[in-house]
N, C-alpha and C positions, 0 to 999 in steps of 0.2 A: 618528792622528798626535799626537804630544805636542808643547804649541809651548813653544819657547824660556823662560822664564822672566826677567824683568828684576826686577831687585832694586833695593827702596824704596829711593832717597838722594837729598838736599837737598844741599843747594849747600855747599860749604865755608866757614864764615862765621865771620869774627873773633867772635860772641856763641857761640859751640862752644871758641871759646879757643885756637882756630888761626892764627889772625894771630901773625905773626913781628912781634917789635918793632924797624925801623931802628935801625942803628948811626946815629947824628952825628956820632960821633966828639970826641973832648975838643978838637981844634984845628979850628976851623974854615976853609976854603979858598973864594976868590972863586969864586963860578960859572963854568964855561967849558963849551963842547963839543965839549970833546974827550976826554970821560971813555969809557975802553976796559974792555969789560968783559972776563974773563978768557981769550978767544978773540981778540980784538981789535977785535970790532966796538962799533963807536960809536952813540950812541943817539941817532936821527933821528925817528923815527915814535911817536905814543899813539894807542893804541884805548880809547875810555871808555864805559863799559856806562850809559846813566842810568835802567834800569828791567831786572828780572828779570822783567818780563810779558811774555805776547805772546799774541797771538790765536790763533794758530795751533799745530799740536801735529804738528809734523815728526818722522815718525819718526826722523831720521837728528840730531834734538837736541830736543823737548822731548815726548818719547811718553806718550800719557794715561793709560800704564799708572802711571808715574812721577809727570808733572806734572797729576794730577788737583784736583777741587774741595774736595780738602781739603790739596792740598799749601802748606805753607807757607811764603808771599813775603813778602820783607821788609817791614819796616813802615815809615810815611815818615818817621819818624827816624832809622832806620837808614840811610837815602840819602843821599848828598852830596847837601847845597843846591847850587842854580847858581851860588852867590856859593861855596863849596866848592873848585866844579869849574873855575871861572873866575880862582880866585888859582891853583889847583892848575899848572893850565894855564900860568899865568903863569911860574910859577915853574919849569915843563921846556922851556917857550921860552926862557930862559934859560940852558938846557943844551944849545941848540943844538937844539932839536927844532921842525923848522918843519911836521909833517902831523899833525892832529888829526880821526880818523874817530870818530864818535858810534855807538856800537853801542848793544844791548839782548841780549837780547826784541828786544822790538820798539821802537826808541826812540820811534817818533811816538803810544805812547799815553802817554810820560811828558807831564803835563801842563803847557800853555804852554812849550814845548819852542823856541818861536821865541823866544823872549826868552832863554832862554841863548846861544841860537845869537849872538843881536847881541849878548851880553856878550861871549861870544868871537871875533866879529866884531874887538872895540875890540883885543884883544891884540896886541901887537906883539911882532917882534923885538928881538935887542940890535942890530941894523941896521935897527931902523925897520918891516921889511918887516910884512904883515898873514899870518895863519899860513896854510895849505893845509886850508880846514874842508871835511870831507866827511860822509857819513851813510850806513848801510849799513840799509835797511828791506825788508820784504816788501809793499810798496805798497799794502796794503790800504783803507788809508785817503788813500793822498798823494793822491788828486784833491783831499781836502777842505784835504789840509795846503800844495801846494805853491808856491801862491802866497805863503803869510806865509812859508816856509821860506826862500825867493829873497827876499824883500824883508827879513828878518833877517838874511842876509848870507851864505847858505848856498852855496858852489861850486861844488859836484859831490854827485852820487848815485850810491850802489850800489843797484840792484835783485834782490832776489831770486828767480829765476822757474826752477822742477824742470822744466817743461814746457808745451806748448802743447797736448795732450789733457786736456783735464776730466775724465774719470775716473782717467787716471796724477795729474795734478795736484792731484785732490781724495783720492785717494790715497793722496800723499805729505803734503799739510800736515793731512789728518787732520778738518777741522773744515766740509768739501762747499766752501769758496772756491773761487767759478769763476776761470779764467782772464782771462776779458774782462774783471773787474775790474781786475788787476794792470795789465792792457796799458792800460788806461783812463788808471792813475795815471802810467803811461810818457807817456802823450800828455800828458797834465796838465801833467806836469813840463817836458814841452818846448813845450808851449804859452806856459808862464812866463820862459821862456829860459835852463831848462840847460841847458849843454854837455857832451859826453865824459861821457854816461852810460852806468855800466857796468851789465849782468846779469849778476846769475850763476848757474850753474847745476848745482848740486851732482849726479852721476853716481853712481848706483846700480846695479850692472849686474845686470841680470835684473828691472830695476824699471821704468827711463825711460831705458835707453840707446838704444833707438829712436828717442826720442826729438833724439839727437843733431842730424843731417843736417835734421830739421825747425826745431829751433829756429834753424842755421847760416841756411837758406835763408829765414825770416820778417824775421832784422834784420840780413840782408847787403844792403848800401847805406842802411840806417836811420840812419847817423851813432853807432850804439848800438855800444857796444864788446861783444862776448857773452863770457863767461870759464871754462871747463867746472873746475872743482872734484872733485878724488878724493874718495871718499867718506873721513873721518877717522875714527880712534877720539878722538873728544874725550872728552870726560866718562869715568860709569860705568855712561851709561843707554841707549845710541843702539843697543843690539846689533849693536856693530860686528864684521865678519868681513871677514877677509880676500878672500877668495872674492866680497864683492860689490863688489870694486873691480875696477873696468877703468880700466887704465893711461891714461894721458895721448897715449902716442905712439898709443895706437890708438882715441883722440877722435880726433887732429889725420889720421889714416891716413884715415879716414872719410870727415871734412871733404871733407878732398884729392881722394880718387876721386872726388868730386862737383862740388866747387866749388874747382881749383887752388890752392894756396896756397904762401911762401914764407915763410921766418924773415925775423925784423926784429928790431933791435938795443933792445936794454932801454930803456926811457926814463930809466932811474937804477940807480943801485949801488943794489942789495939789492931791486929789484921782486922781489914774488913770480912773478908770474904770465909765463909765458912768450909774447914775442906772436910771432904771423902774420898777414902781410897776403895778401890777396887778390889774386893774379896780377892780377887784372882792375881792381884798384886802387878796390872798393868796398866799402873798411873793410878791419877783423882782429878779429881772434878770438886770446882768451887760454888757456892752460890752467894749474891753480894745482897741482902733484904732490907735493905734503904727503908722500904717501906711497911712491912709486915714483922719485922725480928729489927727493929732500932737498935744502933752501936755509939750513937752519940756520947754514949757515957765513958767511950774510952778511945773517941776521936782523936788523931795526934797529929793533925794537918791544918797546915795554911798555905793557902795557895796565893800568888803573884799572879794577878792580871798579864795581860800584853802589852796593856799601857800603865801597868807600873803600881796597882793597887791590890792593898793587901786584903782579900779576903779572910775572913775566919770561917766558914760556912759553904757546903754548895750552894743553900737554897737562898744565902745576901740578897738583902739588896739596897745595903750600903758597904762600900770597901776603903780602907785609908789611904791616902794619897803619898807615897814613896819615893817616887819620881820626882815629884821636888823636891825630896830632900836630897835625894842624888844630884839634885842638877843646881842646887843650890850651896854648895860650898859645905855642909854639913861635914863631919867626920864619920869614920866607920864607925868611933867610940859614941857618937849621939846617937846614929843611925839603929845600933845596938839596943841603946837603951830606950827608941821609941819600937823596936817590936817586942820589947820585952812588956815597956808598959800597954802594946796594945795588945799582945797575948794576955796580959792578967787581968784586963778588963771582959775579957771572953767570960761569955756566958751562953754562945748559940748552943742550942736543943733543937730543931725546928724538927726530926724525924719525929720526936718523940709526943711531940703537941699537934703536930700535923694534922687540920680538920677541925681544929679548935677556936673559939673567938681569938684565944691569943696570939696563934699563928697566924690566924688573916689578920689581925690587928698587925703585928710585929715586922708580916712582909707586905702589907699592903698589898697594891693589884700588881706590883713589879718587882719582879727578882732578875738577879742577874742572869742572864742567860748561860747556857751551858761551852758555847764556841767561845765563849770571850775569857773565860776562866778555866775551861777543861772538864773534865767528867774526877 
């Protein structure tokens, strides 16, 4: 048997000379938000990558065929400082953006990572309000981190967790992490007093879809939100196929023959994740269909690289270059009004044409990879 081949590629990185440089534009306009981008959705949400590491080496986004010991990671000049990513921040709360999720890698081995959190903590709204800070990690470490994370001023958590079998589970992240790890950091974190923490649980069929019904039944009645994920073609590296994604309606089919379940109404315009509650009224369960049930049409996210580039898109693979304008003298009032003009030039759909000449036209053979910008 001949296996699959994955082909050498690095991150798409403004020092490649791929950074788009924002419009400002010659007039300048007060911040508001209610800037529409050319579909009409309005910009609510940032995802902010603060490290291209991670411990782990998931086949399904950073496989060691690819992300080995000699691949090369940013350097710490290349990363937005916290003071960076904290006017940055400032200044998309000001466009009306009140959710800020902290991706990676893995964010919690960016270091002293609690003290951004409280810088971002201080940010307000243009109504005062404090923003919606969350954090999406592989828990490896949150026993150690979760108490300064809560007392920095941290909200909510995403956990990420493939399965509750140690060999599928070590399996998938590639590097032997046992499970009872992860569930450890779960306890930690609620030990400290989060609430409305979600899992997730990315679905690879023929991998961990047995998986399913077990994980449903471990953290039904846990107060743990669980959220089944289609498997994605992010990047260039994850050898994605079609063939190993199992639909979303037949996670929830599953579920159901097992443990009843009923739809329940969105918590907000543009949620990704689709919920159900438990007939028996002990919790819900989400599922996110990237790929099968498209939501692009009510997308409200841009996500900020590590080094400093604004995606509009998971599946980019071109991002604008922002970091120079931070580092070049710019003001927050220009800085403003180049994400205003480069949100209104948005027009990404890529879930929705997905398989299409235009989408392999559009991303060509490289996207941006998933560790460099977040999930």
């Amino acid at each position: 048997m001949v296996e699959k081949s994955i082909p050498k590629v690095i991150p798409i990185r403004i020092d490649e000379g791929r950074g788009l440089t924002p419009s400002i534009g010659a007039q300048l306009h007060t911040p508001h938000g209610n800037t529409q981008d050319r579909r009409g959705r309005i910009l609510r949400d940032l995802r902010i990558s603060v490290t291209d590491r991670c411990n782990f080496r998931c086949t399904y986004c950073m496989p060691k065929e690819v992300f080995d010991q000699n691949y090369p990671y940013l350097s710490h000049k290349e990363l937005l400082s916290f003071e960076e990513i904290t006017r940055l921040t400032s200044i998309f709360s000001s466009l009306g953006v009140e959710k800020i999720r902290l991706t990676g890698g893995e964010p919690l081995l960016r270091k002293n990572l609690e003290v951004l959190i409280d810088m971002l903590a201080q940010v307000r709204t243009p109504e005062g309000k404090p923003l919606d800070l969350t954090l999406t990690t592989n828990g490896s470490i949150l026993r150690k981190k979760a108490a300064a994370l809560k007392a920095a001023g941290l909200q909510r958590l995403t956990v990420s967790l493939d399965g509750l079998d140690d060999v599928i589970f070590k399996k998938m992240n590639d590097v032997d992490f046992p499970v009872a790890d992860v569930l450890d950091g779960i306890a930690a974190a609620q030990e400290v007093g989060f609430a409305n923490i979600k899992v997730n649980m990315v679905v690879k069929k023929g991998t961990n879809d047995h998986e399913i019904v077990s994980m449903a039944k471990h953290f039904k009645g846990s107060g743990i939100i669980l959220r089944f994920i289609e498997f994605m073609d992010v990047g260039s590296s994850n050898g994605w196929n079609m063939a190993e994604v199992l639909p979303s309606k037949e996670v929830i089919a599953r579920i159901n023959a097992v443990f009843p379940l009923e739809a329940a109404e969105a918590n907000y315009s543009g949620e990704v994740a689709q919920r159900w509650h438990y007939q028996d009224g002990s919790g819900e369960v989400g599922v996110i269909s990237s790929v099968t049930q498209t939501f692009c049409h009510e997308c409200t996210r841009a996500r900020i690289s590590t080094d400093g580039q604004m995606y509009l898109c998971l599946f980019a693979n071109e991002g604008f270059d922002f970091k120079t304008l931070l580092r070049s003298g710019k003001s927050d009032l220009e800085i403003a009004n180049a994400i205003m003009n480069t949100w209104a030039a948005r027009d990404d759909h890529y879930s929705e044409i997905r398989g299409s000449n235009t989408a392999n036209q559009s991303t060509g053979s490289r996207k941006v990879e998933m560790s460099y910008i977040g999930g």
